[in-house]
PAVEXFI-674109 format. One record per residue (C-alpha): residue number from 1; x, y, z; residue in one letter. Coordinates in steps of 0.1 Angstrom, whole numbers, always signed. Example, Ala and Ser with C-alpha at 12.3 -4.5 7.8 and 13.67 -1.06 7.14 Angstrom:
<recs>
<rec><seq>1</seq><u>+123</u><v>-45</v><w>+78</w><type>A</type></rec>
<rec><seq>2</seq><u>+137</u><v>-11</v><w>+71</w><type>S</type></rec>
</recs>
This chain:
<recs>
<rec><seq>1</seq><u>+0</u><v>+0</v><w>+0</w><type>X</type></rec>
<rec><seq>2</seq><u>+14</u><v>+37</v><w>-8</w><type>X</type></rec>
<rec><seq>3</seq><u>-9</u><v>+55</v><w>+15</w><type>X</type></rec>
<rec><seq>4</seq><u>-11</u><v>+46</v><w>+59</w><type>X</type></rec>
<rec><seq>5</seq><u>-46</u><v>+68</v><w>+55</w><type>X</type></rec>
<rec><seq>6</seq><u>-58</u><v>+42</v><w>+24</w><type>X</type></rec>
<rec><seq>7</seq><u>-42</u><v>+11</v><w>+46</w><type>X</type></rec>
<rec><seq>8</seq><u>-74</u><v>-7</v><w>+58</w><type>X</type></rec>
<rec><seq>9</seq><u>-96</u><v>+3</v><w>+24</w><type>X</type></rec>
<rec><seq>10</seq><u>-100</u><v>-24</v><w>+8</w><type>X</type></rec>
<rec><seq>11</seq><u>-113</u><v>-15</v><w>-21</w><type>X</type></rec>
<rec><seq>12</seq><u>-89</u><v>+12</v><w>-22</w><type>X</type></rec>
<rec><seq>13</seq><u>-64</u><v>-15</v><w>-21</w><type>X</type></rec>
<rec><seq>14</seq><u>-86</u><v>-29</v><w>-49</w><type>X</type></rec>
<rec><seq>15</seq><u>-87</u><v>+0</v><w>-72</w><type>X</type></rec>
<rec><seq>16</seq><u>-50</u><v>+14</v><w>-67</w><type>X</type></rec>
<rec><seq>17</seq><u>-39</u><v>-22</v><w>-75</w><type>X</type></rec>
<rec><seq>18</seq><u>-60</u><v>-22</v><w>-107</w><type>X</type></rec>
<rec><seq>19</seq><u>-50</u><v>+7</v><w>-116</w><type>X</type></rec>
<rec><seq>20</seq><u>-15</u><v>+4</v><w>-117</w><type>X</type></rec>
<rec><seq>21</seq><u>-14</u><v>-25</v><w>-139</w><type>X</type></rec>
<rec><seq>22</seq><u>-38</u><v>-4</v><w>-161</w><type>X</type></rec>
<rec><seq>23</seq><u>-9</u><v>+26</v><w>-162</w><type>X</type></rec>
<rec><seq>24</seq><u>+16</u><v>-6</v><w>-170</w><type>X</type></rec>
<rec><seq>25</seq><u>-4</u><v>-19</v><w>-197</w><type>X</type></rec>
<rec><seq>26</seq><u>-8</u><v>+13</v><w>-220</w><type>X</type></rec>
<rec><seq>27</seq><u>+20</u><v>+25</v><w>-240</w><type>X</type></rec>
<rec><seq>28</seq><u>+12</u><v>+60</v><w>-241</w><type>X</type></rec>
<rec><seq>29</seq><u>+12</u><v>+61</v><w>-200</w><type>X</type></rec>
<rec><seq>30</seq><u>+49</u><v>+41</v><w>-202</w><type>X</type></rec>
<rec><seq>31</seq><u>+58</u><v>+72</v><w>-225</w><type>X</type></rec>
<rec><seq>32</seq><u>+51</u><v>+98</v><w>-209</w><type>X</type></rec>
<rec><seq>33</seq><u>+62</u><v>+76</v><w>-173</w><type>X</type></rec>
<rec><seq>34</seq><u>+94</u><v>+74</v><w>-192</w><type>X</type></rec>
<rec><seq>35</seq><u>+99</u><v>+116</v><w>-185</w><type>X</type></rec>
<rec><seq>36</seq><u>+87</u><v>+117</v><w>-152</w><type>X</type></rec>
<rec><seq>37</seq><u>+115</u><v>+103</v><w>-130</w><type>X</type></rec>
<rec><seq>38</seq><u>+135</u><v>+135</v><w>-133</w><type>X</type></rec>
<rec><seq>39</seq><u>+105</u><v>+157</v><w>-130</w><type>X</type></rec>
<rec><seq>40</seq><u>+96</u><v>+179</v><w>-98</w><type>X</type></rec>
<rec><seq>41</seq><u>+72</u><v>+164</v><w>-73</w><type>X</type></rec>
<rec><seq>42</seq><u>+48</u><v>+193</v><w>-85</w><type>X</type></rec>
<rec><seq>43</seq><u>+44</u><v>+180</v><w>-116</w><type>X</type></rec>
<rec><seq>44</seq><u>+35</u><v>+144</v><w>-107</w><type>X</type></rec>
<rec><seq>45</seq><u>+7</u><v>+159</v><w>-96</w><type>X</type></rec>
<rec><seq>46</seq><u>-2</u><v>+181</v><w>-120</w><type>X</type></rec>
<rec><seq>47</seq><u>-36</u><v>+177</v><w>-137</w><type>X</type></rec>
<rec><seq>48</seq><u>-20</u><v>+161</v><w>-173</w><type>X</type></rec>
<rec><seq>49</seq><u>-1</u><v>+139</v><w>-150</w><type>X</type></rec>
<rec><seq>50</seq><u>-32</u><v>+131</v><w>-128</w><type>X</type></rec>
<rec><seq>51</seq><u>-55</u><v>+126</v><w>-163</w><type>X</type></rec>
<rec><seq>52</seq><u>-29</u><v>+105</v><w>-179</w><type>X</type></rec>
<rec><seq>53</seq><u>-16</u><v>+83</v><w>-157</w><type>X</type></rec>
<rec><seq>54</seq><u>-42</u><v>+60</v><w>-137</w><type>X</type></rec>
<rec><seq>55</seq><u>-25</u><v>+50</v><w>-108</w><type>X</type></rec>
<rec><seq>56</seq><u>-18</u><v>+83</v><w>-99</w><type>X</type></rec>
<rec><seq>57</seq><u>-53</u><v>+97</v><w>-104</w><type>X</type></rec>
<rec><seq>58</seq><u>-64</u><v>+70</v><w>-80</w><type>X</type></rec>
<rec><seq>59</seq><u>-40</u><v>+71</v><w>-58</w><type>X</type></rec>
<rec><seq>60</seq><u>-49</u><v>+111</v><w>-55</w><type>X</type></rec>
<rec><seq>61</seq><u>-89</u><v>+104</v><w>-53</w><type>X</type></rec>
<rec><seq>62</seq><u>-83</u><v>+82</v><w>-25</w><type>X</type></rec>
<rec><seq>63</seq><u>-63</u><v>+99</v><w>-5</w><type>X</type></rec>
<rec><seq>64</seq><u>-86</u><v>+130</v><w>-11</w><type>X</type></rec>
<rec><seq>65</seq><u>-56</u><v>+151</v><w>-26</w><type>X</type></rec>
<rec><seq>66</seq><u>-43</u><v>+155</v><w>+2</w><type>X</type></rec>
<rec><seq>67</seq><u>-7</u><v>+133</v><w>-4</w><type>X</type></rec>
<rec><seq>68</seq><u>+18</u><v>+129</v><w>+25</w><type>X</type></rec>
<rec><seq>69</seq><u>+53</u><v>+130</v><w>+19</w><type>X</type></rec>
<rec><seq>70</seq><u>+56</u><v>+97</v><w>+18</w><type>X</type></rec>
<rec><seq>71</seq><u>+27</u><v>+96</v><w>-9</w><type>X</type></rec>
<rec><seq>72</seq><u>+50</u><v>+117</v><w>-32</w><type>X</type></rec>
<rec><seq>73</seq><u>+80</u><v>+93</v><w>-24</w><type>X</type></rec>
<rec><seq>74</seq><u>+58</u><v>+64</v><w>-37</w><type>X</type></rec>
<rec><seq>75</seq><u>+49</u><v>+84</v><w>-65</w><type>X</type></rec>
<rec><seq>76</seq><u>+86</u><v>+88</v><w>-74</w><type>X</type></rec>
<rec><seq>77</seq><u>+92</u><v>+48</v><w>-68</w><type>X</type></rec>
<rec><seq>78</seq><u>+63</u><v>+44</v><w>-93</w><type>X</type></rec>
<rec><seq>79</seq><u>+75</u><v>+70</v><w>-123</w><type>X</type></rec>
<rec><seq>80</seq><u>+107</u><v>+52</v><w>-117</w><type>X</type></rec>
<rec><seq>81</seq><u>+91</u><v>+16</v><w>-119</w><type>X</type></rec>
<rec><seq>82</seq><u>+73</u><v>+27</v><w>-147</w><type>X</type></rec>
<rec><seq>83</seq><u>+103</u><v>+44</v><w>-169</w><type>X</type></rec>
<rec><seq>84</seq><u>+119</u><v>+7</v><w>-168</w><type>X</type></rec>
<rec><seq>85</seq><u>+88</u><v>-11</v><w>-182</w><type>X</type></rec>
<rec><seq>86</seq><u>+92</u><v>+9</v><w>-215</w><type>X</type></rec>
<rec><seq>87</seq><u>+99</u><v>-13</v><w>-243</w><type>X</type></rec>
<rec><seq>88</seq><u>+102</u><v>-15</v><w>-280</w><type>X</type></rec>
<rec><seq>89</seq><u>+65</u><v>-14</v><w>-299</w><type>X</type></rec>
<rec><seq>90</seq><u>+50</u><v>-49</v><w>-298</w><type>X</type></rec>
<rec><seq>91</seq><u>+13</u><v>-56</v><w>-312</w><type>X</type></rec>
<rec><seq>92</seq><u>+5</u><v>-89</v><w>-299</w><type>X</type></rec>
<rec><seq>93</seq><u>-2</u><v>-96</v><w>-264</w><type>X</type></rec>
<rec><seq>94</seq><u>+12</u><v>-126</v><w>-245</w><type>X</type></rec>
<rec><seq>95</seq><u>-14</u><v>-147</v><w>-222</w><type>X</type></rec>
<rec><seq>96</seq><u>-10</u><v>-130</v><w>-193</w><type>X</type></rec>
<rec><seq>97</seq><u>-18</u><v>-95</v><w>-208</w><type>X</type></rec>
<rec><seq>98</seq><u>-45</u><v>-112</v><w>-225</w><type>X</type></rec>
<rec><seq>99</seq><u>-54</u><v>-123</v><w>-185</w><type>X</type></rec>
<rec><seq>100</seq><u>-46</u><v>-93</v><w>-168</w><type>X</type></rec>
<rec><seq>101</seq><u>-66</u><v>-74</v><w>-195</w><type>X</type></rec>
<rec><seq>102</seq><u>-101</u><v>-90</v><w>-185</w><type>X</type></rec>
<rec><seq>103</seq><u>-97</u><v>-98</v><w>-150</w><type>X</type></rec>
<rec><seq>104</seq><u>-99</u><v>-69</v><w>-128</w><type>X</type></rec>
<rec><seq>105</seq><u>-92</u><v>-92</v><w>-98</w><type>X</type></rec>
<rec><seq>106</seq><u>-58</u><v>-107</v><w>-111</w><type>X</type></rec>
<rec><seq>107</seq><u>-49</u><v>-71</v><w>-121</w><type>X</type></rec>
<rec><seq>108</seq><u>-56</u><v>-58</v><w>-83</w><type>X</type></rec>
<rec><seq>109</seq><u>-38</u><v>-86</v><w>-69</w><type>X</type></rec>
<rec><seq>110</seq><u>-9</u><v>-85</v><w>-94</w><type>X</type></rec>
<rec><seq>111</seq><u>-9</u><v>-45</v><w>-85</w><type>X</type></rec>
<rec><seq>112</seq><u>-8</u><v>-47</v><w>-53</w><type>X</type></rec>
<rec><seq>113</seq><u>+16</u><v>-74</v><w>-53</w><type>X</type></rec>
<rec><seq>114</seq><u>+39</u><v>-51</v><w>-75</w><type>X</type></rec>
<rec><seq>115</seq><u>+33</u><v>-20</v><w>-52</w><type>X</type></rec>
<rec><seq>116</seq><u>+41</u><v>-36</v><w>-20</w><type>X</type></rec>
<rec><seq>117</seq><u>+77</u><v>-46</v><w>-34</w><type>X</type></rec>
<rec><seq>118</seq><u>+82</u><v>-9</v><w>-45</w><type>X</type></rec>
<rec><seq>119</seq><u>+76</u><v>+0</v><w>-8</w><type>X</type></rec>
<rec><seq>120</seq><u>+106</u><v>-19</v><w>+4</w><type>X</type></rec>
<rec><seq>121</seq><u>+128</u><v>-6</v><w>-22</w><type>X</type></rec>
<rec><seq>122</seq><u>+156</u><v>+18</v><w>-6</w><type>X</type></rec>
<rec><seq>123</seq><u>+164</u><v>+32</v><w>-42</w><type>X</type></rec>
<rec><seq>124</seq><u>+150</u><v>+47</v><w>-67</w><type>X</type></rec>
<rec><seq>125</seq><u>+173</u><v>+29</v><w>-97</w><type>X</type></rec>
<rec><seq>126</seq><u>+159</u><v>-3</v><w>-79</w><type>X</type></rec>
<rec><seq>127</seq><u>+124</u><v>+9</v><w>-88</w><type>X</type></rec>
<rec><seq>128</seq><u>+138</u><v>+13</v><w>-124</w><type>X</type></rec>
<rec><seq>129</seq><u>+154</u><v>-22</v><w>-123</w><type>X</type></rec>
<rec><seq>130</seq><u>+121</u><v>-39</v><w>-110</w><type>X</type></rec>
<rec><seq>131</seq><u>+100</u><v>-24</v><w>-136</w><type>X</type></rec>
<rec><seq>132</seq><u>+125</u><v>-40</v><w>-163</w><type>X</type></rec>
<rec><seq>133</seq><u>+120</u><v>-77</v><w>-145</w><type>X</type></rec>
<rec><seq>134</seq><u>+84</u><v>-69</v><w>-144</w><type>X</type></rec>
<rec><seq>135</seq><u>+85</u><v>-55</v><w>-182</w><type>X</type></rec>
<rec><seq>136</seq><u>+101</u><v>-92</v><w>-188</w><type>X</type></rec>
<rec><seq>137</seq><u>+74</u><v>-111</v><w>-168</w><type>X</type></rec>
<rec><seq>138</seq><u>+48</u><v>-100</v><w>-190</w><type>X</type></rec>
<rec><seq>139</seq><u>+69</u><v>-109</v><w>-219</w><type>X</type></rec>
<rec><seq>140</seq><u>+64</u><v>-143</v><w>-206</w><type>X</type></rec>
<rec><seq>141</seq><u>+105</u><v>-145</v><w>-211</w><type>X</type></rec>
<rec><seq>142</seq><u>+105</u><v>-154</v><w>-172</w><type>X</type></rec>
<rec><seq>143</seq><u>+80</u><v>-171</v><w>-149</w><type>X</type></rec>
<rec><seq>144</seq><u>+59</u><v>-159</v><w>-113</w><type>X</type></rec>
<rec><seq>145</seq><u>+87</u><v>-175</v><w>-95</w><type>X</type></rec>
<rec><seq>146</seq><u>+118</u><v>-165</v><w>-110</w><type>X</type></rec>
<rec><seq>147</seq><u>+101</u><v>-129</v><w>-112</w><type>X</type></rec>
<rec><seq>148</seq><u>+100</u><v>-128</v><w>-71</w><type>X</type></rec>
<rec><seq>149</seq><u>+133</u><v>-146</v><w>-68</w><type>X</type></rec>
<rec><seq>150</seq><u>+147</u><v>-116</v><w>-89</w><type>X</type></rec>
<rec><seq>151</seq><u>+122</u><v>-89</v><w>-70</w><type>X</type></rec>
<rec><seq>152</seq><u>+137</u><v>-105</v><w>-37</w><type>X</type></rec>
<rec><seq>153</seq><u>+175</u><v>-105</v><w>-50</w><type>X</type></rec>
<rec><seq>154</seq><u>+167</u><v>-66</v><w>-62</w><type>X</type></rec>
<rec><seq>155</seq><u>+157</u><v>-58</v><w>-27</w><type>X</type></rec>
<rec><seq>156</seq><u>+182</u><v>-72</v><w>-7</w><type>X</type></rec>
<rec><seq>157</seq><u>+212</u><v>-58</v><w>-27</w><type>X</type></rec>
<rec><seq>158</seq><u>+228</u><v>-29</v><w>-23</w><type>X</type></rec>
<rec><seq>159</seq><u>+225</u><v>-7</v><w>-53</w><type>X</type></rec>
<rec><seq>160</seq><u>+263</u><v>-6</v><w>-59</w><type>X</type></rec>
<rec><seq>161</seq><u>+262</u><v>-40</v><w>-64</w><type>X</type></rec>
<rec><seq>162</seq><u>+238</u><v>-45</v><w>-89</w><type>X</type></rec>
<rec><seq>163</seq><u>+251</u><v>-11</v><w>-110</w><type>X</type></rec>
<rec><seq>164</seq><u>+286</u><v>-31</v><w>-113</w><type>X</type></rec>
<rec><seq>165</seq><u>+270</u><v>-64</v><w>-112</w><type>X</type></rec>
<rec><seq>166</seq><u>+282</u><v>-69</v><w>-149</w><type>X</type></rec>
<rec><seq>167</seq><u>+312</u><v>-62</v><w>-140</w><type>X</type></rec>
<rec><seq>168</seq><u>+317</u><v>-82</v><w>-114</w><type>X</type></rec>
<rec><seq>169</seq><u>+310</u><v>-114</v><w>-135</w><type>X</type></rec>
<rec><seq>170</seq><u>+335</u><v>-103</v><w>-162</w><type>X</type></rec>
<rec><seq>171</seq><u>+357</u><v>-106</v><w>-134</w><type>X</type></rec>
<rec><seq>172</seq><u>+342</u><v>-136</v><w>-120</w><type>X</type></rec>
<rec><seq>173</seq><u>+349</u><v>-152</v><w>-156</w><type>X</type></rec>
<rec><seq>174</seq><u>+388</u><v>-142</v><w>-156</w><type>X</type></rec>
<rec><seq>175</seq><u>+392</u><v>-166</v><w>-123</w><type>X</type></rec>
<rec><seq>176</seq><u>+417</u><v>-194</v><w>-131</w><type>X</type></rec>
<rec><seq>177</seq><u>+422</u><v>-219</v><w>-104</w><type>X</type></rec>
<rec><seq>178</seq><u>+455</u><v>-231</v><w>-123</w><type>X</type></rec>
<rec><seq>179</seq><u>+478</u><v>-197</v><w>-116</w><type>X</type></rec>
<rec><seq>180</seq><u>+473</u><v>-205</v><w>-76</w><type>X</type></rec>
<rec><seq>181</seq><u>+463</u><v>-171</v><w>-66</w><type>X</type></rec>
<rec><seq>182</seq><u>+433</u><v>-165</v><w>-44</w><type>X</type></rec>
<rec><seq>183</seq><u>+401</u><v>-164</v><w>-60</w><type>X</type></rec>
<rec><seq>184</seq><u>+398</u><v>-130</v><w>-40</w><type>X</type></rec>
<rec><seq>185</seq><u>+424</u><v>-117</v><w>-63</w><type>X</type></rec>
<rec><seq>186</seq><u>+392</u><v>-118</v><w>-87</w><type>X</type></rec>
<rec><seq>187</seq><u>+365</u><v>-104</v><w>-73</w><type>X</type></rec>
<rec><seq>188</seq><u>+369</u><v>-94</v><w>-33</w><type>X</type></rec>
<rec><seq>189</seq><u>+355</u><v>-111</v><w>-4</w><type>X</type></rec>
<rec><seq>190</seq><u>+330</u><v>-83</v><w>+5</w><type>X</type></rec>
<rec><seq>191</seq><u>+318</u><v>-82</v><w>-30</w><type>X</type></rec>
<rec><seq>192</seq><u>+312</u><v>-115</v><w>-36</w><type>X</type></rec>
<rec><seq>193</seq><u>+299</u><v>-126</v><w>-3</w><type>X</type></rec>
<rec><seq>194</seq><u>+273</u><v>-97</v><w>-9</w><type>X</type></rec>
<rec><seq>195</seq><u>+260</u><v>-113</v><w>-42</w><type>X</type></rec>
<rec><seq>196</seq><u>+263</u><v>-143</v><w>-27</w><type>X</type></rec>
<rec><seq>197</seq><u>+238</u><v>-133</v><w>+5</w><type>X</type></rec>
<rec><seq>198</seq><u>+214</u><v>-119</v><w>-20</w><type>X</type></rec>
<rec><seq>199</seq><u>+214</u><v>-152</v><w>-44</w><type>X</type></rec>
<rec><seq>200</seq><u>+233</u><v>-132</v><w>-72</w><type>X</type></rec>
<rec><seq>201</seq><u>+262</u><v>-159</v><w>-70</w><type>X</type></rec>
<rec><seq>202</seq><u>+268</u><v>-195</v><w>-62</w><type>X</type></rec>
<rec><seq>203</seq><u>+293</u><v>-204</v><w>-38</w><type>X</type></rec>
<rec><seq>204</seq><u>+317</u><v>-236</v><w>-46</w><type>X</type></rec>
<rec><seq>205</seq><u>+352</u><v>-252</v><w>-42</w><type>X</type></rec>
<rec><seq>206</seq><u>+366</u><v>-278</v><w>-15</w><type>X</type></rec>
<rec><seq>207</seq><u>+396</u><v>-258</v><w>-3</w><type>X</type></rec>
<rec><seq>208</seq><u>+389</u><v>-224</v><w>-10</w><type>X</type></rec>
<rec><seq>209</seq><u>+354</u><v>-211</v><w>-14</w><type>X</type></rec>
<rec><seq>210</seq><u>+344</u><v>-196</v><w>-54</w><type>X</type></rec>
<rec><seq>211</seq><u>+323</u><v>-175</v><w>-62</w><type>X</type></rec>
<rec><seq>212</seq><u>+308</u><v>-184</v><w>-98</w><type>X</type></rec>
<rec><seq>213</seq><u>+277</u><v>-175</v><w>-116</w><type>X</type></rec>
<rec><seq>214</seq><u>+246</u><v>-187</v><w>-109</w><type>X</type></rec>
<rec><seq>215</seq><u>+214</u><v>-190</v><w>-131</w><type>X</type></rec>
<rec><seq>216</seq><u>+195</u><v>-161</v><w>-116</w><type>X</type></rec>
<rec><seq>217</seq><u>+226</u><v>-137</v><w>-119</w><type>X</type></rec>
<rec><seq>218</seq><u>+226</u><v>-143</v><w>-153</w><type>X</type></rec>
<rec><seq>219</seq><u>+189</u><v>-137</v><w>-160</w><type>X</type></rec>
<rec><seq>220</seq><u>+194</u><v>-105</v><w>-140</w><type>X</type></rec>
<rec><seq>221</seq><u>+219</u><v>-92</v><w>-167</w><type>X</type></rec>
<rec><seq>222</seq><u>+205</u><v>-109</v><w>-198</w><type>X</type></rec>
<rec><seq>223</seq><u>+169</u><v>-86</v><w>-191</w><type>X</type></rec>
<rec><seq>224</seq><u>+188</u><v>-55</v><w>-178</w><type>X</type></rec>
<rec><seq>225</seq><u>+204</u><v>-54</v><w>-210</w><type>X</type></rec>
<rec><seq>226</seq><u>+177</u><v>-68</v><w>-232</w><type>X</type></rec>
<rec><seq>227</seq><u>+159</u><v>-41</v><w>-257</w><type>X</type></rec>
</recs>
C-alpha cells in the first residue's frame, strides 16, 4: 500500500492495484512515465499527469488530494518503476496480458503485489530495475517464481552492487584456479559474499570457497540489458 490513510480500504487497495497495472499496460502512459523520474514532485501531480496516468489519479482520489510525503515518495518509486517497463513497440499480447486485460481481480492482486515490493525498495534505480524484470514477466520470457526470486534479490542488494553487477561477472569469468592465486584476487570477499547473500552468485570449491555465476545472476543481466 502507498498511503497509511488508504491502509485498511480495501477496495482502495482494490482500485490502486488495478489501476497500476492499467498505467503498465498502456504504451502512451509508459511514454510519458518514461519523463517523469526526473520531474519535480509538483508536476506528478499536475492535472495532465493526474488525467494521464491511472494509478496516480487513483491514488490522489483516494487519499482525497491530500498526499503525504511519503505519498509523493511512492509516486517517485512508481514514475521510476514505470520508466523501466518501456519497451520496444510490440502488437501482440502474451497470455498474461490477455489475462490481466479481462480480469480486474488478477490485475488488483498483481498491482498490489507489484506495489508492495516498490515499498521496500531503498532506491530509486531499484524501482527502475524492477520495472525491467516486471516488463520481462509479462513478456512471458520469465516465470511468477523467478520474477520474485529476482524482486527478492533486487531488494536485498545494495544498489552498488547491482550497477557493477556486470562487471563483477567479467571478473568472476577471468578466475583461473591453475595460476594458484586466491580467487579474492578476482573479485573481493566483500563483493562477492554480498552477491552471494542476496542469491546473485553460487558459492563452490573444496579448499577455497568460489564465487561463480549462478542461473538467476545471469537472467538479471540478460533482461537488464535486453531491448
Amino acid at each position: 500500500m502507498t498511503s497509511q490513510s488508504i491502509t485498511n480500504d480495501e477496495k482502495g487497495q482494490e482500485d490502486l492495484g488495478a489501476s497500476f497495472v492499467d498505467s503498465i499496460s498502456s504504451r502512451e502512459v509508459i511514454e510519458l512515465a518514461a519523463t517523469l523520474p526526473d520531474a519535480a514532485l509538483s508536476y506528478l501531480t499536475s492535472d495532465t499527469v493526474l488525467a494521464s496516468i491511472p494509478i496516480f489519479g487513483t491514488l490522489y482520489t483516494l487519499t482525497k488530494g491530500g498526499l503525504s510525503l511519503a505519498d509523493h515518495l511512492s509516486l517517485r518509486r512508481i514514475a521510476y518503476f514505470l520508466a523501466g517497463c518501456k519497451q520496444k513497440d510490440r502488437y501482440e499480447r502474451t497470455k498474461l496480458e490477455q489475462q490481466l486485460a479481462i480480469d480486474h481481480k488478477l490485475r488488483a492482486k498483481v498491482g498490489e503485489e507489484l506495489l508492495l515490493i516498490l515499498e521496500s525498495l531503498d532506491n530509486y534505480e531499484k524501482a527502475t530495475v524492477l520495472g525491467k524484470i516486471f516488463r520481462a514477466r509479462l513478456r512471458e520470457d520469465i516465470d511468477e517464481n523467478t520474477f520474485f526470486k529476482l524482486a527478492t534479490a533486487i531488494k536485498n542488494a545494495s544498489i552498488a552492487d547491482l550497477r557493477a553487477l556486470e562487471r563483477s561477472y567479467k571478473r568472476i569469468a577471468t578466475y583461473d584456479v591453475t595460476t594458484g592465486k586466491p580467487f579474492s584476487d578476482t573479485l573481493e570477499d566483500t563483493t562477492a559474499q554480498a552477491l552471494f547473500n542476496v542469491g546473485l552468485v553460487r558459492a563452490d570449491g573444496a579448499f577455497e570457497t568460489l564465487y561463480l555465476h549462478n542461473e538467476l545472476g545471469i537472467q538479471l543481466l540478460t533482461l537488464l540489458n535486453a531491448d
